[in-house]
CHARMM internal coordinates of N, CA and C (Angstrom, degrees):
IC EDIT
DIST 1 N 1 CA 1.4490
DIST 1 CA 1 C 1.5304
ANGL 1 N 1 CA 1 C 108.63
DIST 1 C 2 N 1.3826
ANGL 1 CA 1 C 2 N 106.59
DIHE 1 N 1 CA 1 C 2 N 133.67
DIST 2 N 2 CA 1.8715
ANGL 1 C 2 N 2 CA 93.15
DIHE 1 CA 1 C 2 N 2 CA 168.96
DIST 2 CA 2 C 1.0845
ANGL 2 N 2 CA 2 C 111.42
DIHE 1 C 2 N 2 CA 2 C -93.25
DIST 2 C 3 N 1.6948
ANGL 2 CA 2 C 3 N 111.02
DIHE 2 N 2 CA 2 C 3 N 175.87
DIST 3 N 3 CA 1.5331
ANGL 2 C 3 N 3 CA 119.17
DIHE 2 CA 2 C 3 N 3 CA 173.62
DIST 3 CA 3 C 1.5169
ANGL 3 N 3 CA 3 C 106.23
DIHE 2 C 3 N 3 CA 3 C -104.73
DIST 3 C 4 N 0.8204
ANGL 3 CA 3 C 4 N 107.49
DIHE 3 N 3 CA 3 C 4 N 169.97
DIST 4 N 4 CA 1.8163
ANGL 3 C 4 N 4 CA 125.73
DIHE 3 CA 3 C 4 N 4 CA 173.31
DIST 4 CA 4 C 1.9539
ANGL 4 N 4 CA 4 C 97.18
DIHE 3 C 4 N 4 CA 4 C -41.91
DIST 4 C 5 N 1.2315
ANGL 4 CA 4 C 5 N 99.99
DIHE 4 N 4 CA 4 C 5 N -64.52
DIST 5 N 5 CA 1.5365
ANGL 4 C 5 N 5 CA 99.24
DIHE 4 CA 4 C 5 N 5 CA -165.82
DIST 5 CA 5 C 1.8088
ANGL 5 N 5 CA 5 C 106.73
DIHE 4 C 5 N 5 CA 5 C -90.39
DIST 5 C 6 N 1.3734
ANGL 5 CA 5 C 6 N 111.99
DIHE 5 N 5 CA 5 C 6 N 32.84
DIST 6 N 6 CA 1.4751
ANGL 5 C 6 N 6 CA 104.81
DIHE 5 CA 5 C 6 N 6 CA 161.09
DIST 6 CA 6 C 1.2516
ANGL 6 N 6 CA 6 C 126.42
DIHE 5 C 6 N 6 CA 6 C -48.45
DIST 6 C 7 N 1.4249
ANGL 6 CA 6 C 7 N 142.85
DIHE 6 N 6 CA 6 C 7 N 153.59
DIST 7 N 7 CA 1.5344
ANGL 6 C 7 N 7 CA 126.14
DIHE 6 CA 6 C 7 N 7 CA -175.76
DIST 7 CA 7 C 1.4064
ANGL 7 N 7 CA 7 C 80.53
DIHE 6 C 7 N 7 CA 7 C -107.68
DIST 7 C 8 N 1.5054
ANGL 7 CA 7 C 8 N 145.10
DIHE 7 N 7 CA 7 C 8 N -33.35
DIST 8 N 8 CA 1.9479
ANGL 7 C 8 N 8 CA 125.17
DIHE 7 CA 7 C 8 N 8 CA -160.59
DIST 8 CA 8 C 1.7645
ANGL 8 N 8 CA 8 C 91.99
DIHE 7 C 8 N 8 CA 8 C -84.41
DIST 8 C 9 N 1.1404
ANGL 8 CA 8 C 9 N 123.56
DIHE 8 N 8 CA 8 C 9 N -23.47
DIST 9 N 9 CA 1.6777
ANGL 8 C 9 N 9 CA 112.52
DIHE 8 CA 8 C 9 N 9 CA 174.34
DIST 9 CA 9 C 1.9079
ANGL 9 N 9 CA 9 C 104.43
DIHE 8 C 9 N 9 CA 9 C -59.73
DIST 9 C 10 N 1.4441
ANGL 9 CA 9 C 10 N 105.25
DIHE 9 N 9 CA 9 C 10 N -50.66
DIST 10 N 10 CA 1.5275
ANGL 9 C 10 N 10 CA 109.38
DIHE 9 CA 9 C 10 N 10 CA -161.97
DIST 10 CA 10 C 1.5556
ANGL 10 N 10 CA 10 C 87.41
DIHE 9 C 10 N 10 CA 10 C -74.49
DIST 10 C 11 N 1.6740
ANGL 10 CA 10 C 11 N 150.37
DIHE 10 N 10 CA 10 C 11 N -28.92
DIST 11 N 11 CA 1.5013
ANGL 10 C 11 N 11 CA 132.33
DIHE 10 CA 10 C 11 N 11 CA 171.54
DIST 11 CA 11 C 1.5821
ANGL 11 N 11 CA 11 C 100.15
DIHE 10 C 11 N 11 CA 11 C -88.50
DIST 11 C 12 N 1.3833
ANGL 11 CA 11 C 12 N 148.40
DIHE 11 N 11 CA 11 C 12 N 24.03
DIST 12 N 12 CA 1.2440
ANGL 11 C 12 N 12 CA 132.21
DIHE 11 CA 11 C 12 N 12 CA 134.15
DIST 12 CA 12 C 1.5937
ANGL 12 N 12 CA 12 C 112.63
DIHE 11 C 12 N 12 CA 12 C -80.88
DIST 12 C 13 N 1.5503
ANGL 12 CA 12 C 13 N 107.87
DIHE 12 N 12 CA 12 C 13 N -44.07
DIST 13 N 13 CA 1.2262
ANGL 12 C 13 N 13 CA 121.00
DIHE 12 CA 12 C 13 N 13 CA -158.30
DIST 13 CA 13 C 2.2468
ANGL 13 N 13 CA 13 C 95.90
DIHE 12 C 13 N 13 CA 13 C -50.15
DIST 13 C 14 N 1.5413
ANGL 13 CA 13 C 14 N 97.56
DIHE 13 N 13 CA 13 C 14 N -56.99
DIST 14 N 14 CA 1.6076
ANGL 13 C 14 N 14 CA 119.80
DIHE 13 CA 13 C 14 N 14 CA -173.40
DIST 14 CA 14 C 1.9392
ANGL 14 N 14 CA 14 C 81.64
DIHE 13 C 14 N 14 CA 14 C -55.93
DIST 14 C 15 N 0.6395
ANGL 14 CA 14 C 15 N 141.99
DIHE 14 N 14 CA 14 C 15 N -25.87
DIST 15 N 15 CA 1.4851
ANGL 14 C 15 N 15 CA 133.08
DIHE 14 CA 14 C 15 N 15 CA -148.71
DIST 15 CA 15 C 1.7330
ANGL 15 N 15 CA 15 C 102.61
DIHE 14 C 15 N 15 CA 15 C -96.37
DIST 15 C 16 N 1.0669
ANGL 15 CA 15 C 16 N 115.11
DIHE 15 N 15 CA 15 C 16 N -31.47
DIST 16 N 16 CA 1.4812
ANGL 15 C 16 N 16 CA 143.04
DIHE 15 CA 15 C 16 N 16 CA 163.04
DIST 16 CA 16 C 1.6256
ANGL 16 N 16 CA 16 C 127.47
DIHE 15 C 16 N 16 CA 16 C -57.18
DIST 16 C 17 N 1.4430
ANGL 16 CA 16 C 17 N 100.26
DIHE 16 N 16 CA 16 C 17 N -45.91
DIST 17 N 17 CA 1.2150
ANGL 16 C 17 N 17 CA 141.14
DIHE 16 CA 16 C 17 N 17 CA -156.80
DIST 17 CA 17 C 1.8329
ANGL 17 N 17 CA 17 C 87.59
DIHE 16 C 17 N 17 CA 17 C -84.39
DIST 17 C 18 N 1.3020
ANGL 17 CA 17 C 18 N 122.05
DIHE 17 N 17 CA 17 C 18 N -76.85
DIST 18 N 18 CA 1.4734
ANGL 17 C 18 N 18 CA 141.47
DIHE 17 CA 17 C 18 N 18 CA 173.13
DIST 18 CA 18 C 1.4233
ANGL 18 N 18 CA 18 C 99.94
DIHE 17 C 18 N 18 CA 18 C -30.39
DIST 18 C 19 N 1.7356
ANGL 18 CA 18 C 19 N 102.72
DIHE 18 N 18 CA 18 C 19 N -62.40
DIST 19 N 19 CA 1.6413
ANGL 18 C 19 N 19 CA 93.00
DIHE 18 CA 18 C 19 N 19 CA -158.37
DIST 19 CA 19 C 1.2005
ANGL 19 N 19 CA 19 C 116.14
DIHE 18 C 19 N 19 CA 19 C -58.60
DIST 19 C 20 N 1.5074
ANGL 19 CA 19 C 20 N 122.13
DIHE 19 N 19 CA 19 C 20 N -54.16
DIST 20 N 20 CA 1.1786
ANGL 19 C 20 N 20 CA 143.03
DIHE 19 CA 19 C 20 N 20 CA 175.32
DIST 20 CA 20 C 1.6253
ANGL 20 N 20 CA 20 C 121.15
DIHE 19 C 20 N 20 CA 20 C -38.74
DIST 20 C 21 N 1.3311
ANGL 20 CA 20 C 21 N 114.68
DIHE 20 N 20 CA 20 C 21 N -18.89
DIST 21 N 21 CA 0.9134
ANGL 20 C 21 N 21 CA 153.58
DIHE 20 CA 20 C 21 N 21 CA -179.29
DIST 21 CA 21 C 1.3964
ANGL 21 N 21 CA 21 C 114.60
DIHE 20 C 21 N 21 CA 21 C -42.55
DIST 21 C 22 N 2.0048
ANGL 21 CA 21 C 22 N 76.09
DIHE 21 N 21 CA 21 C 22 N -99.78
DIST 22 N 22 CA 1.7761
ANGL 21 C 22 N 22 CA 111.78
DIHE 21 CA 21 C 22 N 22 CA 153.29
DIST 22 CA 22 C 1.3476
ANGL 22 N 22 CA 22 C 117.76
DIHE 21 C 22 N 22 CA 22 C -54.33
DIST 22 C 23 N 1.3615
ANGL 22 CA 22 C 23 N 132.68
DIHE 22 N 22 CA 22 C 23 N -26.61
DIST 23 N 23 CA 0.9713
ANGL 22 C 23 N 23 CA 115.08
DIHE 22 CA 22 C 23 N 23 CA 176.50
DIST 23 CA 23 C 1.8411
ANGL 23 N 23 CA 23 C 121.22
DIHE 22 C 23 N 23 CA 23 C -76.64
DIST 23 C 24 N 1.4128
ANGL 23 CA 23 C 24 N 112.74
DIHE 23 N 23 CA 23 C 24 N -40.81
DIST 24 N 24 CA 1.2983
ANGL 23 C 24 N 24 CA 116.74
DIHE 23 CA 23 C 24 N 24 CA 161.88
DIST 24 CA 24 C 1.5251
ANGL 24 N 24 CA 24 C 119.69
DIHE 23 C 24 N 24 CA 24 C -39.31
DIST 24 C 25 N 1.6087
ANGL 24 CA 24 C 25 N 96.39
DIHE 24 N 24 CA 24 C 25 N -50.46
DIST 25 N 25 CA 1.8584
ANGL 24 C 25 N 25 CA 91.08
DIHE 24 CA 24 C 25 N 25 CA -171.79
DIST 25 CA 25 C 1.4964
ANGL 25 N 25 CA 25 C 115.92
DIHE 24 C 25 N 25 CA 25 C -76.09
DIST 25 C 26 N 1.1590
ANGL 25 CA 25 C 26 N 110.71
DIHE 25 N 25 CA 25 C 26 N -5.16
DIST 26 N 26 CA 1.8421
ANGL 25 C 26 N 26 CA 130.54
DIHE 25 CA 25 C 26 N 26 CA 179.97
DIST 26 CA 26 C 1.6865
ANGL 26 N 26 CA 26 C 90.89
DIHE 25 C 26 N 26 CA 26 C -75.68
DIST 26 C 27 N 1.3086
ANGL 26 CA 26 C 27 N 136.99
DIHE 26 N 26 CA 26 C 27 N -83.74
DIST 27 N 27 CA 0.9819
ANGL 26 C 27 N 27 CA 143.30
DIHE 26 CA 26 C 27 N 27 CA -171.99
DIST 27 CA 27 C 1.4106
ANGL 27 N 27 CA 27 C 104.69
DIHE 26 C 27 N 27 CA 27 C -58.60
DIST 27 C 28 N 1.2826
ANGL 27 CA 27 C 28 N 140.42
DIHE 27 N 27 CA 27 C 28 N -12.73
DIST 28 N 28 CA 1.4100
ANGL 27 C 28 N 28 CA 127.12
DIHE 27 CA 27 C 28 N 28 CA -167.17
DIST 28 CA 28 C 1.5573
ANGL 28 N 28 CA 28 C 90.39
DIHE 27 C 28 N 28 CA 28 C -85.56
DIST 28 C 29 N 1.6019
ANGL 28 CA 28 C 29 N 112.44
DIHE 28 N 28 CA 28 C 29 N -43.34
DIST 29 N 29 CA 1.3427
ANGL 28 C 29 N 29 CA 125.88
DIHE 28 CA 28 C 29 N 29 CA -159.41
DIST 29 CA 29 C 1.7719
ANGL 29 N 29 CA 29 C 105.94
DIHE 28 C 29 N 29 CA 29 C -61.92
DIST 29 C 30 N 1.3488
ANGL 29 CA 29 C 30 N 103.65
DIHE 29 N 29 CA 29 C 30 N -4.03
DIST 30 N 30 CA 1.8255
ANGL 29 C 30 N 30 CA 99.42
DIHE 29 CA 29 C 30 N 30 CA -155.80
DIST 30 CA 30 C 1.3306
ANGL 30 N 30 CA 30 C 76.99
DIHE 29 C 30 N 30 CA 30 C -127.10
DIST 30 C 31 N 1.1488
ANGL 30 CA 30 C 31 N 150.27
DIHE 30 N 30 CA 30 C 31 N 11.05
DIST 31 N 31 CA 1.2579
ANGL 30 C 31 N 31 CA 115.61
DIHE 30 CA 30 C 31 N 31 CA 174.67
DIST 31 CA 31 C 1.8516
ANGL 31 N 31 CA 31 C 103.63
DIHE 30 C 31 N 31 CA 31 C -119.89
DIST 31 C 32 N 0.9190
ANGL 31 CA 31 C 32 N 112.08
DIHE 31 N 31 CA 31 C 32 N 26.95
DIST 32 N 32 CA 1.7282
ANGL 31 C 32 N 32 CA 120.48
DIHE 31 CA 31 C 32 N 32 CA 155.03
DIST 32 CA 32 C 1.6558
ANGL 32 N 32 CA 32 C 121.13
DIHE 31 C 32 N 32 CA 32 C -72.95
DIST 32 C 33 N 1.6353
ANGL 32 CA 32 C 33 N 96.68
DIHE 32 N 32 CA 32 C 33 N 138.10
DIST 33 N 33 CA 1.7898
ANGL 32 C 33 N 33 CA 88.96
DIHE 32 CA 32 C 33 N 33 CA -162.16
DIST 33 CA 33 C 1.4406
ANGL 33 N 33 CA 33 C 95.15
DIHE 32 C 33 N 33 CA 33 C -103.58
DIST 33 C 34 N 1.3342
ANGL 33 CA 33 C 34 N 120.54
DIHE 33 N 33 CA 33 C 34 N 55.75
DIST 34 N 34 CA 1.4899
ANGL 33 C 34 N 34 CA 122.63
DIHE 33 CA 33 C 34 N 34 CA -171.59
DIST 34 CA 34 C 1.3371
ANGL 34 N 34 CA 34 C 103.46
DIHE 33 C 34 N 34 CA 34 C -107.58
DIST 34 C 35 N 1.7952
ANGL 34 CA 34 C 35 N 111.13
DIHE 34 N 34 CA 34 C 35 N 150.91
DIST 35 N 35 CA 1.4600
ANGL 34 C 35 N 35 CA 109.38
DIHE 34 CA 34 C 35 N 35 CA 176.26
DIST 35 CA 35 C 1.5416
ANGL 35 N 35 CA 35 C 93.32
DIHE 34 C 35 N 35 CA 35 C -117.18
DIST 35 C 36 N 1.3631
ANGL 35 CA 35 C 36 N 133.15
DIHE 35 N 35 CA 35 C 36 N 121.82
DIST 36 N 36 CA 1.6410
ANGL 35 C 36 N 36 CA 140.79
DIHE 35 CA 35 C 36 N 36 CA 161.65
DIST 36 CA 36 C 1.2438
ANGL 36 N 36 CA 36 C 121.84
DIHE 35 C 36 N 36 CA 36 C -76.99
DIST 36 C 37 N 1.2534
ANGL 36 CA 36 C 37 N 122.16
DIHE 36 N 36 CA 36 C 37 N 131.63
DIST 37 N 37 CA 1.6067
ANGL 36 C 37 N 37 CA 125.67
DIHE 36 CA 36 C 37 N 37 CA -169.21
DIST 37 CA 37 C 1.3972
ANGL 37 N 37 CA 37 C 91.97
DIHE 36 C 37 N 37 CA 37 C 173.67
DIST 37 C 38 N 1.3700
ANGL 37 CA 37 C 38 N 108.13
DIHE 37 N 37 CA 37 C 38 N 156.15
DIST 38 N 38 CA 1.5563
ANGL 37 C 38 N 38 CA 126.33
DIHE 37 CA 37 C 38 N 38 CA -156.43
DIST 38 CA 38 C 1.8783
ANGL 38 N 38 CA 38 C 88.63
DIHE 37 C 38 N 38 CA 38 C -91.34
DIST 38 C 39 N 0.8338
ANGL 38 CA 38 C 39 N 130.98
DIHE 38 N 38 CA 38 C 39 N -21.52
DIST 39 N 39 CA 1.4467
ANGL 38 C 39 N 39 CA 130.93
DIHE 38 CA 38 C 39 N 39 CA 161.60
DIST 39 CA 39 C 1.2166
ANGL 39 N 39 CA 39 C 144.17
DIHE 38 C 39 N 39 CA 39 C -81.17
DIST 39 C 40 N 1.3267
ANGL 39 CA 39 C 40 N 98.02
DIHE 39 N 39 CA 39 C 40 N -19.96
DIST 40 N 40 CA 1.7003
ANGL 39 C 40 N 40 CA 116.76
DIHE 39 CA 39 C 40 N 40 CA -169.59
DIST 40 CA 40 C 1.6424
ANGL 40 N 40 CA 40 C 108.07
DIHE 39 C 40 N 40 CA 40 C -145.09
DIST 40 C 41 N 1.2271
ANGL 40 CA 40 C 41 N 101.13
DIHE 40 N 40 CA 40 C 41 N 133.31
DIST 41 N 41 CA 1.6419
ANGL 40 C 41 N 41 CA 93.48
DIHE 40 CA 40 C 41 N 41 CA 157.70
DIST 41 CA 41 C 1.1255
ANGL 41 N 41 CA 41 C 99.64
DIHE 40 C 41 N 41 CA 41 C -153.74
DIST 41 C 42 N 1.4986
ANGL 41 CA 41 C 42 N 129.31
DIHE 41 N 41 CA 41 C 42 N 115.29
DIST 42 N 42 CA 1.3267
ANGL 41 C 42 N 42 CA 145.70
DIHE 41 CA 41 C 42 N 42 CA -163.43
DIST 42 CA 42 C 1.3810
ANGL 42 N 42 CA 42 C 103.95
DIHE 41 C 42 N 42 CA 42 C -158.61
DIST 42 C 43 N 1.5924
ANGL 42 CA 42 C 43 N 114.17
DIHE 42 N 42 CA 42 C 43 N 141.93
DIST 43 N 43 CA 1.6568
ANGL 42 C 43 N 43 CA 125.03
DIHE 42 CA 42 C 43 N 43 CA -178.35
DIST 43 CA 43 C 1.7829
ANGL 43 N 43 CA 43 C 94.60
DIHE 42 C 43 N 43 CA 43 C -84.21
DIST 43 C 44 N 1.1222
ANGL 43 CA 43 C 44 N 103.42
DIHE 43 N 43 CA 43 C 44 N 117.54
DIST 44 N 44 CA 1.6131
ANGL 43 C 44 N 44 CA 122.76
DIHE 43 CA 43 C 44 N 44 CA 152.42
DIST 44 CA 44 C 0.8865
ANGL 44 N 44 CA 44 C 109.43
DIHE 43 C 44 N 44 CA 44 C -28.36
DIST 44 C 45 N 1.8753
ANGL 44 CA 44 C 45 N 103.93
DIHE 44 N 44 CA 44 C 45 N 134.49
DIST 45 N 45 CA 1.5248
ANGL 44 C 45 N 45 CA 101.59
DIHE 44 CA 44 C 45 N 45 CA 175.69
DIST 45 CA 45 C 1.3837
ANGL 45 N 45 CA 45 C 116.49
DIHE 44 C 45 N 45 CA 45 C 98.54
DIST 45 C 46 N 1.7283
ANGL 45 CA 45 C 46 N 119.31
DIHE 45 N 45 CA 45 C 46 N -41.63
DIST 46 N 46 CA 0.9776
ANGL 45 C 46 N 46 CA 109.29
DIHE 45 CA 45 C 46 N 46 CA 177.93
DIST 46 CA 46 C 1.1773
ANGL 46 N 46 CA 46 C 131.41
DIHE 45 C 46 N 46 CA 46 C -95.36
DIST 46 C 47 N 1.4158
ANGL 46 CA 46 C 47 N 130.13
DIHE 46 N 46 CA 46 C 47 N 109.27
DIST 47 N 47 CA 1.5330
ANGL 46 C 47 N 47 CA 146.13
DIHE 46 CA 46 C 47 N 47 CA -132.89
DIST 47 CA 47 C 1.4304
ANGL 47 N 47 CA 47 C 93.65
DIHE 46 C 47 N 47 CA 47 C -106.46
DIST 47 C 48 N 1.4064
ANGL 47 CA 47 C 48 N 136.39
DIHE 47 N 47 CA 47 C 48 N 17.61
DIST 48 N 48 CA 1.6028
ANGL 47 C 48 N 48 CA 122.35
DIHE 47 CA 47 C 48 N 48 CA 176.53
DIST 48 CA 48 C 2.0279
ANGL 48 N 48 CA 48 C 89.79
DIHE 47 C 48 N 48 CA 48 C -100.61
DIST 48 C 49 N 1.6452
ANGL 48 CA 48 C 49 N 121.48
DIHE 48 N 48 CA 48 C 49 N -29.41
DIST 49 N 49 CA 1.1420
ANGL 48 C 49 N 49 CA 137.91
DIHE 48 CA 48 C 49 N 49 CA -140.19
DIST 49 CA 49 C 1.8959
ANGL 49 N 49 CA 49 C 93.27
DIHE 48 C 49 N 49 CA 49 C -70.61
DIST 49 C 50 N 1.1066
ANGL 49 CA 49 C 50 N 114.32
DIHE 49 N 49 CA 49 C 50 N -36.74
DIST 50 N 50 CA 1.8028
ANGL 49 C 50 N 50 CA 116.42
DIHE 49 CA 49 C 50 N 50 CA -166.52
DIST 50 CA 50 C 1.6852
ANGL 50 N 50 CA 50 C 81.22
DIHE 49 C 50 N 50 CA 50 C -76.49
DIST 50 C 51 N 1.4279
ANGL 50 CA 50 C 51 N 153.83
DIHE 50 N 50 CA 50 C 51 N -55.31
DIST 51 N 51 CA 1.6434
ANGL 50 C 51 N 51 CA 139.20
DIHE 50 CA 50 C 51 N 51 CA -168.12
DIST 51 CA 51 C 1.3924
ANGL 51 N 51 CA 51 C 96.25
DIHE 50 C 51 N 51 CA 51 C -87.53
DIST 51 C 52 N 1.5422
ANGL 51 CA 51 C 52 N 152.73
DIHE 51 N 51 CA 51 C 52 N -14.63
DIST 52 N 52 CA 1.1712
ANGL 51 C 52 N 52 CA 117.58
DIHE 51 CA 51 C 52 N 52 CA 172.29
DIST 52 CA 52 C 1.4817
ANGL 52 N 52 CA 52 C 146.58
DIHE 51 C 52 N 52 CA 52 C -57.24
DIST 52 C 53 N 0.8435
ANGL 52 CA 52 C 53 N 152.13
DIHE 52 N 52 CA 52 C 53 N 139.34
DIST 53 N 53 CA 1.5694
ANGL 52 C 53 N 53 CA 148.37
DIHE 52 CA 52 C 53 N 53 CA -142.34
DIST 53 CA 53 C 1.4238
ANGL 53 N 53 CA 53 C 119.38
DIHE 52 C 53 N 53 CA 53 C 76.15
DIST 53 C 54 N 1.4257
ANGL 53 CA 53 C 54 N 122.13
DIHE 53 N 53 CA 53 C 54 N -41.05
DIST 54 N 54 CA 1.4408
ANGL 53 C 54 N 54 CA 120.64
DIHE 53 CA 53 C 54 N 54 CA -177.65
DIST 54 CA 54 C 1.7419
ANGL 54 N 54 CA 54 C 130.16
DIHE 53 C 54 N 54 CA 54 C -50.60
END
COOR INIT
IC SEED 1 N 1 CA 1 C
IC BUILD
């Protein structure tokens, strides 16, 4: 059983903490509706973006 002040509970707890972490900023990173290219950078989808400026 642990106690309150275990130190391997508080390095699972941090261990939890990390993944969850990385895992948020993994999925944050992929869910942008951007297309990258040295010519274009416009959010997908948006069909006003090929006549704007003209």
């Amino acid at each position: 059983m642990s106690t309150p002040g275990d130190p391997l509970m508080s390095v699972r707890h941090w261990h939890a903490v990390l993944l969850t972490l990385v895992v948020l900023c993994g999925l944050g990173g992929c869910s942008g509706n951007y297309k990258f290219n040295d010519n274009d950078y416009r959010p997908l989808g948006d069909p006003q973006a090929v006549n704007r400026g003209k």
